[in-house]
C-alpha positions as CSV (number, residue, x, y, z in Angstrom):
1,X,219.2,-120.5,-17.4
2,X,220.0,-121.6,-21.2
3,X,216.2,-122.2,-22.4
4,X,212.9,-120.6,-21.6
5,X,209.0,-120.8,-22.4
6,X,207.4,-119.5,-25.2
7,X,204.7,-120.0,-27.1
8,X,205.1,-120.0,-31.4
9,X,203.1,-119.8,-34.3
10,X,204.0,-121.9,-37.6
11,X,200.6,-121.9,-39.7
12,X,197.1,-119.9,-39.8
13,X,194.6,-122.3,-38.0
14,X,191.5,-121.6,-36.1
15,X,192.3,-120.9,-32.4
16,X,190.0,-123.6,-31.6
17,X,192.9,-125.7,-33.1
18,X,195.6,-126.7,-30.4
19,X,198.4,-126.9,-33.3
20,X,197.2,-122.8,-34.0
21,X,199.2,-121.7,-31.2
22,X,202.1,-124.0,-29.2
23,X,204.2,-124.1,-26.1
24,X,208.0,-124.4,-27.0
25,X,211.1,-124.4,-25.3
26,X,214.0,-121.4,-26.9
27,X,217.4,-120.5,-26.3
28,X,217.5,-116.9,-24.0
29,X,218.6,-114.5,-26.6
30,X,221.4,-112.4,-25.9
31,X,220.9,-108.3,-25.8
32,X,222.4,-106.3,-28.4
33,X,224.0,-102.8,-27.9
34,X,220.9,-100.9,-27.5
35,X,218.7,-103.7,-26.0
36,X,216.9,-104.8,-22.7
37,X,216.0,-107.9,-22.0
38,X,212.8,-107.9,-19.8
39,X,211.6,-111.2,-17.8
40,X,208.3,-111.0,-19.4
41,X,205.5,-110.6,-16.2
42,X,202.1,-110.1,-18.3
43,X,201.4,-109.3,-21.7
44,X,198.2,-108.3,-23.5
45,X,196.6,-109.3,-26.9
46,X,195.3,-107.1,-29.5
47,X,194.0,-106.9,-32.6
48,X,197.4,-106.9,-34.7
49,X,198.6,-110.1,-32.9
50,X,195.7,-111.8,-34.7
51,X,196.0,-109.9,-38.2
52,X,200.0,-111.3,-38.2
53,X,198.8,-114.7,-36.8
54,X,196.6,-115.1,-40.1
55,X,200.0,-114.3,-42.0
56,X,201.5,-117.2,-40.6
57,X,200.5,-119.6,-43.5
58,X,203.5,-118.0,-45.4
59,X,206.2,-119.7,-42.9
60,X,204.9,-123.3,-42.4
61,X,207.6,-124.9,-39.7
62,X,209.1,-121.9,-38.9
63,X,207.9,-120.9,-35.2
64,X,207.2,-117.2,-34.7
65,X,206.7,-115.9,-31.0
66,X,203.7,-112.9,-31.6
67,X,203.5,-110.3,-29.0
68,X,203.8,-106.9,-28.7
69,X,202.5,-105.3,-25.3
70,X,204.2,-106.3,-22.1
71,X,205.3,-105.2,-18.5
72,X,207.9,-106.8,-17.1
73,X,211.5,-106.5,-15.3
74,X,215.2,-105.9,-17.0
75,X,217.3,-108.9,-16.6
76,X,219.9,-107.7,-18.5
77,X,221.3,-105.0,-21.1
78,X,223.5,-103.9,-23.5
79,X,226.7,-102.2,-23.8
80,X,225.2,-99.3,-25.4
81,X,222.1,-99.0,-22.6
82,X,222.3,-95.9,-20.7
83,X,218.7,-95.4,-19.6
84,X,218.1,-98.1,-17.5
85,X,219.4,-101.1,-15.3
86,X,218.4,-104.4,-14.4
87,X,216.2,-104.5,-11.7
88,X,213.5,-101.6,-13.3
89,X,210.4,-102.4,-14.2
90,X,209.6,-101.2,-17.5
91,X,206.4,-101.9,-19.4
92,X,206.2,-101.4,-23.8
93,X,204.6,-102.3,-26.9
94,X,207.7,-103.8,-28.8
95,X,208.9,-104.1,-33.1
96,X,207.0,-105.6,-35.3
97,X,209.7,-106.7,-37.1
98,X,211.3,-108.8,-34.3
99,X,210.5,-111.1,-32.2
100,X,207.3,-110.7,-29.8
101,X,206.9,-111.3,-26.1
102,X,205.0,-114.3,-25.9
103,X,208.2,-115.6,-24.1
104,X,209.6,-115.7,-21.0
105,X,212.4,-113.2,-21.7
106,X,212.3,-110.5,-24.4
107,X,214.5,-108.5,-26.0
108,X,213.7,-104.8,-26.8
109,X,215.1,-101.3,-27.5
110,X,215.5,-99.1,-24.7
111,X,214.4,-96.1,-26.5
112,X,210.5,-97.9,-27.0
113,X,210.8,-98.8,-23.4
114,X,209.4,-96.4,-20.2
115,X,209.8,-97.6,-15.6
116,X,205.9,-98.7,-15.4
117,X,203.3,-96.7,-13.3
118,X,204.3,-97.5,-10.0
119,X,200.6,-97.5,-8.6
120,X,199.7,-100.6,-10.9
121,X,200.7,-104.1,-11.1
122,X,202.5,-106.2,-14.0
123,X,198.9,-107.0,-15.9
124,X,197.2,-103.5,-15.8
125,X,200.5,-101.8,-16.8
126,X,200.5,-104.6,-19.6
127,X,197.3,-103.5,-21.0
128,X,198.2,-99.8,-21.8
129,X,201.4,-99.6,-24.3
130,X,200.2,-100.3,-27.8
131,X,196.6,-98.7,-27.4
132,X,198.4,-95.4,-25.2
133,X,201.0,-95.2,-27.8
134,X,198.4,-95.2,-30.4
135,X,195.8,-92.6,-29.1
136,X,198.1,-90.1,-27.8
137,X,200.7,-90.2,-31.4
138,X,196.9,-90.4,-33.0
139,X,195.3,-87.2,-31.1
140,X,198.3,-85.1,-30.9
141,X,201.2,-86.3,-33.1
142,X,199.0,-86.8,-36.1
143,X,195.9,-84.5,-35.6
144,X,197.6,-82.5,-33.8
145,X,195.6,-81.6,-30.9
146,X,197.2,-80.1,-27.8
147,X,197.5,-83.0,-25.2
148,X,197.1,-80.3,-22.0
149,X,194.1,-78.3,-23.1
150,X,194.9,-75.7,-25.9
151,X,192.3,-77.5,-28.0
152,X,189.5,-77.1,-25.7
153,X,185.4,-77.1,-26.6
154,X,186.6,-78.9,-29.7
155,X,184.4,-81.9,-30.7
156,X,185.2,-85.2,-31.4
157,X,183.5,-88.5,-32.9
158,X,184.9,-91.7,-31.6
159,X,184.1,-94.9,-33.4
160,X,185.0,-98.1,-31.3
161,X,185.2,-96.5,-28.6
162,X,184.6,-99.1,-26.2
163,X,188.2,-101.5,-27.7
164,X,191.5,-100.8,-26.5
165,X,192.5,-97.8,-28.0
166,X,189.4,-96.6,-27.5
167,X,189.2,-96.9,-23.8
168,X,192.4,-94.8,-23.5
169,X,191.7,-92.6,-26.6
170,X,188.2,-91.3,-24.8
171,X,190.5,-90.7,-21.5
172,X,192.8,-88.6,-23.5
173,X,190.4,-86.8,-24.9
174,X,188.4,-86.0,-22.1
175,X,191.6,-84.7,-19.9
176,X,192.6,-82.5,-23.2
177,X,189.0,-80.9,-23.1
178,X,187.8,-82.5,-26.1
179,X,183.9,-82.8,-26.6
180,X,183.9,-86.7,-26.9
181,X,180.8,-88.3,-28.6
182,X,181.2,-92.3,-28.7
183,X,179.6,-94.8,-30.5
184,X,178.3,-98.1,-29.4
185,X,175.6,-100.3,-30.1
186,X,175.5,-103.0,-27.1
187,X,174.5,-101.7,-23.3
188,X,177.9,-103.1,-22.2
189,X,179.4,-101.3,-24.3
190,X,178.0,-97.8,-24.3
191,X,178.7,-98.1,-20.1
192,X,182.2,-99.0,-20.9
193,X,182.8,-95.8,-23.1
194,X,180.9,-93.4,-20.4
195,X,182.6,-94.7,-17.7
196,X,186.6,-94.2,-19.7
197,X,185.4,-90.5,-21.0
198,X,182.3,-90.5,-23.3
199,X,179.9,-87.4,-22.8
200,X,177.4,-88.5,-25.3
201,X,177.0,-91.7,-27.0
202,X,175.2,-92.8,-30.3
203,X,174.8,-95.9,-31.9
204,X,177.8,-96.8,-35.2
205,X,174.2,-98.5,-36.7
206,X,172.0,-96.3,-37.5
207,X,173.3,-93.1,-39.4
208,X,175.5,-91.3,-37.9
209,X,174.8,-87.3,-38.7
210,X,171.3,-87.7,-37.6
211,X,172.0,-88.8,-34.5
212,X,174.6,-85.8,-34.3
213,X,172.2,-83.1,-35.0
214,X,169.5,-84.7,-32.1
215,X,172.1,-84.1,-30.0
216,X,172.6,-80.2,-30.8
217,X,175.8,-80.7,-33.5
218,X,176.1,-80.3,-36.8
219,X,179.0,-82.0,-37.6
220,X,182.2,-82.7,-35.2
221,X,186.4,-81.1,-35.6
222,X,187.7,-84.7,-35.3
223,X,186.7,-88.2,-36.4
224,X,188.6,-90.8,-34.8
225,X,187.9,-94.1,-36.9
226,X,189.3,-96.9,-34.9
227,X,187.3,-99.9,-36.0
228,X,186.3,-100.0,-39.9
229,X,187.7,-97.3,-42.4
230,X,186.0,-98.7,-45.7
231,X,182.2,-99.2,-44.1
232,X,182.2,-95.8,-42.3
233,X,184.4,-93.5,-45.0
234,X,181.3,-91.8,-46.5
235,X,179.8,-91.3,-43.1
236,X,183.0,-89.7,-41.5
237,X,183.6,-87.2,-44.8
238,X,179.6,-86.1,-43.9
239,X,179.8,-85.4,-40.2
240,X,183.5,-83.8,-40.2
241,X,183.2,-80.3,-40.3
242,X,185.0,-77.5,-42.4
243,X,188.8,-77.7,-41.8
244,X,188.6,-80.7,-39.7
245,X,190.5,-84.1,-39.4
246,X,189.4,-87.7,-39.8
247,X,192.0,-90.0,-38.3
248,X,192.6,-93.5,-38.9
249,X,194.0,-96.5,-37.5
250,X,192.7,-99.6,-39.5
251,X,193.6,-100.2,-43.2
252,X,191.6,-99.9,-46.6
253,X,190.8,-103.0,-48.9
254,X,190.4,-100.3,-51.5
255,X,191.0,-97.2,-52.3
256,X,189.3,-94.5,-50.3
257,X,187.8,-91.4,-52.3
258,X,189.5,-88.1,-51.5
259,X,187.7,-86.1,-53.5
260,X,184.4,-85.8,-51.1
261,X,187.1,-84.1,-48.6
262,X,188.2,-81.2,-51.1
263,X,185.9,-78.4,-50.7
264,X,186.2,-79.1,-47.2
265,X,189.9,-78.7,-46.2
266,X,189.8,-81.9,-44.3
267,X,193.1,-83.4,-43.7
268,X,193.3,-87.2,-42.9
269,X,195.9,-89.1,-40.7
270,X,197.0,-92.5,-40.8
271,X,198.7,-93.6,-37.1
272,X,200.5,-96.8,-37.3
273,X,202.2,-96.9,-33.7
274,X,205.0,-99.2,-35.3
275,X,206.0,-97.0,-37.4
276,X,208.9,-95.6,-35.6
277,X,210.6,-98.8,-34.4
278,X,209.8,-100.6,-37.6
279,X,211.8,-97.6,-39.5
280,X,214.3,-96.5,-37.1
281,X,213.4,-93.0,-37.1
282,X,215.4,-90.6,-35.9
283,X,212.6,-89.8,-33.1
284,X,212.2,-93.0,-31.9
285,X,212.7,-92.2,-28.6
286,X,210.1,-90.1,-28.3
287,X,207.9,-93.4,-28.2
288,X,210.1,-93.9,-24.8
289,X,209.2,-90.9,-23.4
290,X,205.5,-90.7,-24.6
291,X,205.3,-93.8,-22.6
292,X,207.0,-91.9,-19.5
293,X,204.4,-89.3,-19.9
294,X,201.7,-91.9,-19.7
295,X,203.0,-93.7,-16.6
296,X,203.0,-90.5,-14.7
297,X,199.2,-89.9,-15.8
298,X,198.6,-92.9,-14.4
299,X,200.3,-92.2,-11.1
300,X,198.7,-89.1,-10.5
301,X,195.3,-90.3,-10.8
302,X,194.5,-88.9,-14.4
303,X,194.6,-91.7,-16.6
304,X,193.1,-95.3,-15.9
305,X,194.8,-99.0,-16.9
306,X,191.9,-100.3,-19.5
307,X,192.6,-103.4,-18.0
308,X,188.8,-105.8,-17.8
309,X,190.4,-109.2,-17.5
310,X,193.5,-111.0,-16.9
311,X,194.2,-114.9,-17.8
312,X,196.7,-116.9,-15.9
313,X,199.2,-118.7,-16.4
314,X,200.7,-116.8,-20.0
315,X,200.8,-120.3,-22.1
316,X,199.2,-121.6,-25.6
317,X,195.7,-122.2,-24.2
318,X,195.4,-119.1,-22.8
319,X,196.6,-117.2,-25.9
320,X,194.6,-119.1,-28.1
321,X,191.5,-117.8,-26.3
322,X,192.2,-114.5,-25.8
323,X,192.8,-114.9,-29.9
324,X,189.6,-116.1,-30.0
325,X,188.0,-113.0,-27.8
326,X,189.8,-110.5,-29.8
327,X,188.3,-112.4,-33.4
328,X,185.1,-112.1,-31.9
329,X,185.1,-108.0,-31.9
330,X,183.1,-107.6,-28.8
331,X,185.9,-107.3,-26.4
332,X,185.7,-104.3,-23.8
333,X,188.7,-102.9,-22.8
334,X,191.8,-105.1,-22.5
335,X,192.1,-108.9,-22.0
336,X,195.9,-109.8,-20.3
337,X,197.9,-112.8,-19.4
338,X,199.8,-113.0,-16.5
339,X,202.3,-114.8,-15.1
340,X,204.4,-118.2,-15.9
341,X,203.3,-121.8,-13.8
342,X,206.7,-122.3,-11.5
C-alpha cells in the first residue's frame, strides 16, 4: 500500500462547514529510528484537537492531519525500536508537534507508546491516553500525591469533573484514597461523576466554599481545575487550604494573581501532558510506562475506559461532529471513532 486515508485541516471554519475538516488520500510515511507505525483502529477527540483546529487559519492550503489519542496495531518499526514488534497492540496520546492520527497509519515514538489493556477493545482503549496521562502526571507527578494510598483522607476539589480527564482523574483519586468532591451543575452530569469516583458533589454555579462548609469542610488539600482557570482563580485560592496545591490544566488569558496564595504556602502546578514528547525530555519514557501502569489498572478491574460513545466509520463527517460535541462543553466522558469503511 503506497497511499492511505486521512482526514486534513487547511483553514479555521465552523464544523458545520464540510471544507472545515476533509478526507484526503497521503503517502504512508516511513518510520524513523525510534518510531512505530500503528494501523490506526480508533481514535478519540478532545479538547486540544479543537483549540489547534482554530489555529489552522495560519496555514491556508497546507493540510494538517490533528489527532492525538489512538489505539491501534504496529505495522512496522524502526531500526532503533527495541520495545516492541509488529503485531502488538499499543494504544497512546501522540506529539503535538507532529503529525496526528486522523490517518490510517501513524507514526509515533515508542517511548510515548504502551500494549493496550487486553480486556478492552480498540475504541475504549482509545478514549483513555491523553486524559490518563494527564490525571495521573497531574495528581502525582505534579502535586505530588502518592498514586497507591500514602496520601490517604486527603481532600480534594474537582472542577469538570464529569469531561475526560475528569472521568479518569475522579477514578484515580478515589483508588489513591483521596476525599473527592466534584462539581456539576446538570443531573447528567453529577451521575456521571458519582458513578467514575465522586463522594460528594456541588454545583461550579453557585459559590463554591459555602457549599464546602454545608458539607462539613472547610476548605480542601487539593484543587484540581480542569475546565476554566481565569473564572474560578479567586474561588480555588479561598477554598484551598494552608499548604495545599491548586493544579491546573487549561491556560490563562491573563495573568493570574499570586499574591492571594502567599500567606498560605499554596503551591500551584501546571500539567501539560505534551510536555515531554514536545521537549524531548530526558524521561520521556516514563510517559510509556505510565501508560503500562494504566493498562494493567484496567486489566485488573481498578480503573474503567471513560468511553460514552463511539462514531463509526473514522472520516471527515464524523470528526467534524464530534468537533462540534467537544465545542459544545457538555460532553460526558469520551466520544471515539472507530474503524475505516473497507
Amino acid at each position: 500500500m503506497n497511499s492511505m486515508r486521512a482526514i486534513a485541516v487547511t483553514q479555521f471554519l465552523p464544523t458545520s462547514d464540510p471544507r472545515s475538516m476533509v478526507d484526503i488520500e497521503l503517502p504512508v510515511p516511513a518510520p524513523g529510528p525510534r518510531d512505530l507505525r500503528v494501523r490506526v483502529e480508533a481514535v478519540s477527540v478532545n479538547p486540544v484537537d479543537t483549540k489547534v483546529r482554530s489555529r489552522a487559519g495560519s496555514m491556508p492550503g497546507d493540510p494538517r492531519v490533528l489527532g492525538y489519542d489512538a489505539a491501534g496495531v504496529v505495522d512496522a518499526v524502526g531500526t532503533d525500536v527495541s520495545g516492541f514488534q509488529p503485531g502488538d497492540r499499543v494504544f497512546y496520546s501522540g506529539s503535538i508537534v507532529r503529525s496526528g492520527t486522523n490517518a490510517q497509519f501513524h507514526l509515533v515514538d515508542e517511548r510515548i507508546v504502551a500494549r493496550m489493556p487486553q480486556t478492552l477493545d480498540f475504541a475504549q482503549a482509545a478514549a483513555l491516553p491523553l486524559t490518563a496521562i494527564t490525571a495521573w502526571e497531574l495528581l502525582f507527578e505534579r502535586i505530588g500525591l502518592d498514586p497507591d494510598g500514602a496520601s490517604r483522607g486527603k481532600s480534594i476539589l474537582v472542577l469538570g469533573a464529569a469531561g475526560g480527564v475528569g472521568s479518569i482523574l475522579l477514578q484515580l483519586s478515589r483508588r489513591a484514597g483521596l476525599v473527592t468532591i466534584a462539581t456539576a451543575s446538570r443531573a447528567e452530569s453529577r451521575a456521571h461523576a458519582i458513578a467514575h469516583g465522586a463522594a460528594h458533589m456541588i454545583d461550579h454555579s453557585q459559590p463554591l466554599l459555602a457549599q464546602l462548609q454545608a458539607l462539613g469542610f472547610d476548605g480542601v488539600d487539593v484543587v484540581a481545575n480542569l475546565v476554566d482557570t481565569d473564572g474560578y482563580w479567586d474561588q480555588c485560592a479561598e477554598v484551598v487550604k494552608p499548604q495545599g496545591r491548586i493544579g491546573l490544566i487549561v491556560g490563562s488569558k491573563t495573568a493570574l494573581p499570586l499574591e492571594p496564595l502567599k500567606n498560605k504556602s499554596v503551591g500551584v502546578a501546571w500539567e501539560m501532558m505534551f510536555t515531554r514528547s514536545e521537549y524531548q525530555t530526558p524521561d520521556m519514557d516514563q510517559q510509556g510506562r505510565l501508560l503500562a501502569r494504566v493498562a494493567d489498572l484496567v486489566d485488573r478491574g481498578e480503573l474503567q475506559s471513560t468511553l460514552t460513545e463511539t462514531l463509526t466509520p473514522i472520516n471527515a463527517a464524523n470528526l467534524r461532529l464530534a468537533h462540534a460535541r467537544s465545542e459544545s462543553g457538555r460532553t460526558l466522558g469520551k466520544l471515539v471513532i472507530a474503524g475505516w469503511n473497507s
